[in-house]
C-alpha positions as CSV (number, residue, x, y, z in Angstrom):
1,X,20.9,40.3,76.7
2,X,23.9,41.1,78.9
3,X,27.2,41.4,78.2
4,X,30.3,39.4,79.5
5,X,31.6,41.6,82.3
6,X,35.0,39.9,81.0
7,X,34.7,41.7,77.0
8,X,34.9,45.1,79.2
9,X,37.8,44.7,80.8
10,X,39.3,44.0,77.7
11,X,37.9,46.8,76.0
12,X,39.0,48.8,78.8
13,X,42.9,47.2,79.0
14,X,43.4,47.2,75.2
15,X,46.4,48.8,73.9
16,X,45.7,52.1,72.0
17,X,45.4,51.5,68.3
18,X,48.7,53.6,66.6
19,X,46.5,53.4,63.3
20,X,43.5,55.0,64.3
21,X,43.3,59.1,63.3
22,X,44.7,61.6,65.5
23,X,42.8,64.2,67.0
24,X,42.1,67.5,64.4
25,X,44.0,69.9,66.3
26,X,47.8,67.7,66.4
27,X,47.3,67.3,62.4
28,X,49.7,69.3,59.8
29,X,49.0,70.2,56.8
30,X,51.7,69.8,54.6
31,X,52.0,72.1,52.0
32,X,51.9,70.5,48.5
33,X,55.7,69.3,47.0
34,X,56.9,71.6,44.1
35,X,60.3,70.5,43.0
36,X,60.4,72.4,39.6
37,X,59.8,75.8,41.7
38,X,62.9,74.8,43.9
39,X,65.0,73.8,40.6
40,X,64.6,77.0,38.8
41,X,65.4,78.8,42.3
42,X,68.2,76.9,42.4
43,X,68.9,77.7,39.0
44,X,68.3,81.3,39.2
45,X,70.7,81.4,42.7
46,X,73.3,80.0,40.7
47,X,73.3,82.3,37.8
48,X,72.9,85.4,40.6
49,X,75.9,84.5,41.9
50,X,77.9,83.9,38.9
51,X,77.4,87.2,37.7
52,X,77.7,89.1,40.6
53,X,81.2,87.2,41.4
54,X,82.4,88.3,37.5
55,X,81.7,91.4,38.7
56,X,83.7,91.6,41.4
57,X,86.8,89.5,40.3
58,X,87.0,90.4,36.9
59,X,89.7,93.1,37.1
60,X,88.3,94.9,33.3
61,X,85.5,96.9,35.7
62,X,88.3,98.3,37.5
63,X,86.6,99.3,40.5
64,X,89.0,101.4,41.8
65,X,88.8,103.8,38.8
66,X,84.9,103.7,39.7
67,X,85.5,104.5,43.1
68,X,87.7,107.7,42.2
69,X,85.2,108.5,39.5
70,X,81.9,108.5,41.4
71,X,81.8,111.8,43.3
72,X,84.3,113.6,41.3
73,X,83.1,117.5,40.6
74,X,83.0,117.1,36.7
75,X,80.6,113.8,37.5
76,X,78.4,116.0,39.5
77,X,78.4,119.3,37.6
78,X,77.1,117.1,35.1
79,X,74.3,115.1,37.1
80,X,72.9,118.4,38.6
81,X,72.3,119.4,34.8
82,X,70.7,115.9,34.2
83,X,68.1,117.2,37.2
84,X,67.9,120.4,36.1
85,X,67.1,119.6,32.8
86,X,65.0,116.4,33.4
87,X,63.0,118.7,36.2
88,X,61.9,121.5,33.6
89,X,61.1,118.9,31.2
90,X,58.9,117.0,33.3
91,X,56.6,120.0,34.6
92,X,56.5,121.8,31.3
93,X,55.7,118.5,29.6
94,X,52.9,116.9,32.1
95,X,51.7,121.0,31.5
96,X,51.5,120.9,27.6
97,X,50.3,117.1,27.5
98,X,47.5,118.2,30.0
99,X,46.5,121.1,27.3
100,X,46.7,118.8,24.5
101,X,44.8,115.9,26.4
102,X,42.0,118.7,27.2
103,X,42.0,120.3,23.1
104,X,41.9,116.3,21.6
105,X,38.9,115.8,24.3
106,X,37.1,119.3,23.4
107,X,34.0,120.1,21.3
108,X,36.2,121.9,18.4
109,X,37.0,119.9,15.1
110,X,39.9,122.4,15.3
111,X,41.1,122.0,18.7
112,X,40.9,118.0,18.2
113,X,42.5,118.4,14.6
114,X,45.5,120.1,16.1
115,X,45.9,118.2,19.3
116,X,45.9,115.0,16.9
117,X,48.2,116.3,14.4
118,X,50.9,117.7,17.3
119,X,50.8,114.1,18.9
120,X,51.1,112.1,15.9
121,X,54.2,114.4,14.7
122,X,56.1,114.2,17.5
123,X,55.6,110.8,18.5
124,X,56.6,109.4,14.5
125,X,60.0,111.9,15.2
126,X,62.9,110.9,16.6
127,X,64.1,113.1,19.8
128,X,67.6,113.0,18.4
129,X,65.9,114.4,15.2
130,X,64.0,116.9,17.2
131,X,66.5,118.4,19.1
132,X,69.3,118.6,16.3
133,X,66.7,120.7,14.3
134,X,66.0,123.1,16.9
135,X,69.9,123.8,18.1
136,X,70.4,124.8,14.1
137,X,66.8,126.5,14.5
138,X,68.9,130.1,13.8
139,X,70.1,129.2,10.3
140,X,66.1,129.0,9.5
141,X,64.9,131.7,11.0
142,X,67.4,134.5,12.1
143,X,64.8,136.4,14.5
144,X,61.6,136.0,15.8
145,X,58.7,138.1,15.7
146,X,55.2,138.6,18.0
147,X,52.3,140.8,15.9
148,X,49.9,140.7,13.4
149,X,50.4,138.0,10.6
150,X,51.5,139.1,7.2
151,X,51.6,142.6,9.1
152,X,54.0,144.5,11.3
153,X,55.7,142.5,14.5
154,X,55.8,144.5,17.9
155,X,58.3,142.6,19.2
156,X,61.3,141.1,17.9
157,X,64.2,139.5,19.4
158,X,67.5,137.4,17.7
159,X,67.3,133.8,18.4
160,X,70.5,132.7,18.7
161,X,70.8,134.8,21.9
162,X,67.7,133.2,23.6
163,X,68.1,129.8,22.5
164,X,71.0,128.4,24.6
165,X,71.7,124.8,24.8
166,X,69.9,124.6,28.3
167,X,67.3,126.2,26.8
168,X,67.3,124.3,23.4
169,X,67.7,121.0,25.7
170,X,64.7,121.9,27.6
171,X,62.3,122.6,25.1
172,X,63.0,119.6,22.8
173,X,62.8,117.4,25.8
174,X,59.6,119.4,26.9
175,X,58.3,118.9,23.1
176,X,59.2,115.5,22.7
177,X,57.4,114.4,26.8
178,X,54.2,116.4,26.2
179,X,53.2,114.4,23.2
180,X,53.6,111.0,24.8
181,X,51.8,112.5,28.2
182,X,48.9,114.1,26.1
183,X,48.0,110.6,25.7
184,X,48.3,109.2,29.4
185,X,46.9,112.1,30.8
186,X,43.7,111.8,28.3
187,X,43.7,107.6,28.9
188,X,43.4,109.0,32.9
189,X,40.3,110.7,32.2
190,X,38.6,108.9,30.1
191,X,39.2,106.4,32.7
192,X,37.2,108.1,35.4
193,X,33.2,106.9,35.2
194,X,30.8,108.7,33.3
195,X,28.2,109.0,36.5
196,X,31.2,111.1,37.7
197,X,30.8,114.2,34.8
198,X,26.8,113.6,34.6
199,X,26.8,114.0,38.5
200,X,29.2,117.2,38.6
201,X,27.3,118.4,35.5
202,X,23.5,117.7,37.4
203,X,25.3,119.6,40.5
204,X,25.6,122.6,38.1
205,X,29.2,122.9,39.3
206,X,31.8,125.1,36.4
207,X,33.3,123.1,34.2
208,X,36.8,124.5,35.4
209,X,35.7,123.0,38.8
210,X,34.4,119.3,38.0
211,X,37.7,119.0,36.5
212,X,40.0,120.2,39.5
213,X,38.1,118.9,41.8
214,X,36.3,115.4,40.7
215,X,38.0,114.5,37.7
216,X,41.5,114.7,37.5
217,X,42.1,114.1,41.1
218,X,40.2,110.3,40.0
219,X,42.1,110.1,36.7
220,X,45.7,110.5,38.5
221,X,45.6,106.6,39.9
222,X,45.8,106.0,36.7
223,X,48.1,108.5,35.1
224,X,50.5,108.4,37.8
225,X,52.3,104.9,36.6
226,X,52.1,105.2,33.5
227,X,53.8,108.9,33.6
228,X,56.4,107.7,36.0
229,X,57.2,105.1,33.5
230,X,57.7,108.2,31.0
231,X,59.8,110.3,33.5
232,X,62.2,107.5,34.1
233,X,62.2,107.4,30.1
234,X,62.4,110.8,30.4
235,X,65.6,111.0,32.8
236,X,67.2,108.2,30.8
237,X,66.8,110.3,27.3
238,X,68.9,113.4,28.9
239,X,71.7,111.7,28.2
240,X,70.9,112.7,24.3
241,X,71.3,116.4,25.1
242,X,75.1,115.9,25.0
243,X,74.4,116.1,21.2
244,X,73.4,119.5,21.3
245,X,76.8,120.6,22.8
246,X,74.9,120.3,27.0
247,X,77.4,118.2,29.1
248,X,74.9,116.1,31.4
249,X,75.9,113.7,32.9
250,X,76.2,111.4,30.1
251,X,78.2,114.0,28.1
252,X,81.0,114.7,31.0
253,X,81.3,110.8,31.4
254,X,81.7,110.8,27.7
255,X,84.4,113.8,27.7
256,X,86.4,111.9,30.7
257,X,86.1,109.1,28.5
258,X,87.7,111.2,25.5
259,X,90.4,112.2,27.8
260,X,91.2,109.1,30.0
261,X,90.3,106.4,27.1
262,X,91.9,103.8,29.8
263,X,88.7,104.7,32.4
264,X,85.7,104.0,29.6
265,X,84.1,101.0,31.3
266,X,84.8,102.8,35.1
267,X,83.4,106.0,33.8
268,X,80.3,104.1,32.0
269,X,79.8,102.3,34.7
270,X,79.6,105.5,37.2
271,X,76.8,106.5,34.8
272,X,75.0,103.5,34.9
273,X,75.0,103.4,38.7
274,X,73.7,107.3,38.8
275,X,70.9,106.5,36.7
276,X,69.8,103.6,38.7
277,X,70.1,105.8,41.3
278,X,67.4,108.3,39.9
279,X,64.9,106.1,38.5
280,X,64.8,104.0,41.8
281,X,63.9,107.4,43.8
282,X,61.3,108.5,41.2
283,X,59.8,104.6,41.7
284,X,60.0,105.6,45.4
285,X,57.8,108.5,45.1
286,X,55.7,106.7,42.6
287,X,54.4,104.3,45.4
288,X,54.0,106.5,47.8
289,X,51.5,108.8,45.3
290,X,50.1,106.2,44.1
291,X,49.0,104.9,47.8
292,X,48.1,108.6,48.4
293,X,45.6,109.0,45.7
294,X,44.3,104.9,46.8
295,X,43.0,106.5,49.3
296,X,39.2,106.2,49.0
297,X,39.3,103.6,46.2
298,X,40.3,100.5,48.1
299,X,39.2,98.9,51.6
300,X,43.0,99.2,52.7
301,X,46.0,100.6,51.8
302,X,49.1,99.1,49.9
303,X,51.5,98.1,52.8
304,X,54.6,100.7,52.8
305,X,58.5,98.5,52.2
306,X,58.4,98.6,56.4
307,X,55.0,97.5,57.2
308,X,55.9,94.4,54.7
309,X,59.2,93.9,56.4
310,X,57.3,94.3,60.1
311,X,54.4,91.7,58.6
312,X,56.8,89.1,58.0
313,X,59.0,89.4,60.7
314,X,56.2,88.9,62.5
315,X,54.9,86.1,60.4
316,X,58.6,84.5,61.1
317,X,58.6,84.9,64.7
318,X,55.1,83.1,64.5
319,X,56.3,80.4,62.6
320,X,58.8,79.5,64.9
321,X,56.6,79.2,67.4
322,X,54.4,76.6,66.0
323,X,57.7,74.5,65.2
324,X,59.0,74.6,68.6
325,X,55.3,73.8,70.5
326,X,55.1,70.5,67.8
């Protein structure tokens, strides 16, 4: 049967149909509406710039004040002992909670019995507690001895002479941090997998060696945020040393405070900022150990704060390109 040449020329000369779908590659997809994500961004813009426009008008922060505050010497002084002291208690802590974590993980009921009882002591005690009781340590015990028990002592010295406030600072704060990192530092290993030990052990490699060298370096992904989260508690609890007569840099703020009683708030403030200050370096070097150690572990590494910016830059610049070629 033929057709009518007349019904293909009208195929032919028929307008294009506006309803009929458009080729794959001109279609958008459209990105599904969420308008309670844009409300509480809204909402959240809002009360962002509320607050930071109190604090900026409202004249009780007296910025000024802050200004002449911030970098003057006494401020300093005491923020280098805040480091000093915050430095020696973090090495000799992460060193005494490593020793514990080993004794609680050890073969001896007396080693465990001794790690335990340290770690539960010092947790259930306040640091304030802890290091008021060792700056009146003296009145309990005038000198200390080193010898035989109920025997004679070969070395004696007087305590009051050795036991300084840096030093009394330091070794509550050391006491206090090596409980708390016994425990993350034993979580880290007993994190690392079994077949790890059973194939060091099956290697006939030293015991001092499978831990050095295949254990710990494993178990510090894990140990390292959680004992960054105790050094910036760690940093942050400094400020209690100004009650064993140690002027960080809590306890010169505090004296300016005692003298000026007109700069408080500046002088508070001054201290707050410092500490933000610290705890956003130490979270600095927290990434970039923690992407060191990822090394091995994952099929890439976390993107460093420039790679991301670079990423969506270039995600941006790509983005506008597609605008402007629809």
């Amino acid at each position: 049967m033929s057709e009518l040449p007349g019904a293909a020329v009208s195929l032919l000369s028929a307008p294009p149909d506006d309803t009929a779908p458009r080729p794959l590659a001109a279609q958008r997809v459209l990105p599904l509406r969420r308008p309670g994500r844009w409300i509480l961004t809204a909402i959240v813009l809002v009360l962002v710039a509320q607050i930071g426009h109190g604090l900026v008008t409202n004249p009780f922060y007296q910025w000024d004040r802050f200004a002449y505050w911030f970098l003057r010497p006494t401020i300093l002084d005491g923020l280098l002992i805040t480091l000093e002291v915050a430095a020696y208690s973090a090495v000799l802590g992460l060193l005494g909670g490593i020793l514990l974590a080993l004794a609680r993980l050890s073969r001896s009921p007396v080693l465990r019995a001794v790690s335990w009882t340290y770690v539960w002591l010092l947790r259930s005690v306040p640091l304030i507690v802890v290091l008021i009781f060792l700056y009146n340590f003296s009145a309990l015990y005038k000198t200390l001895s080193l010898g035989v028990p109920f025997g004679p002592a070969f070395l004696t010295f007087d305590e009051s002479r050795l036991a300084t406030d840096m030093v009394v600072a330091v070794v509550g704060l050391s006491l206090n941090e090596a409980a708390y990192a016994a425990e993350v530092v034993r979580g880290g290993i007993l994190s690392v997998d079994q077949g790890q030990h059973e194939a060091a052990a099956a290697l006939g490699l030293p015991k001092s060696y499978q831990f050095t060298k295949i254990v710990f370096p494993q178990a510090l992904r894990s140990i390292t945020p959680n004992y960054v989260n105790q050094l910036i508690g760690l940093i942050k609890g400094t400020s209690l040393v100004f009650y064993v007569s140690l002027l960080d840099l809590f306890g010169s703020a505090q004296t300016m405070g005692s003298t000026y009683p007109g700069d408080i708030v500046p002088l508070l403030l001054v201290v707050t900022v410092w500490y933000l200050i610290l705890t956003s370096i130490v979270s600095v070097v927290q990434f970039y150990v923690e992407r060191h150690y990822a090394r091995g572990a994952t099929r890439s590494l976390p993107p460093t704060p420039l790679q991301k910016l670079r990423t969506a830059l270039g995600d941006l610049r790509a983005r506008i390109r597609r605008e402007a070629a629809l």
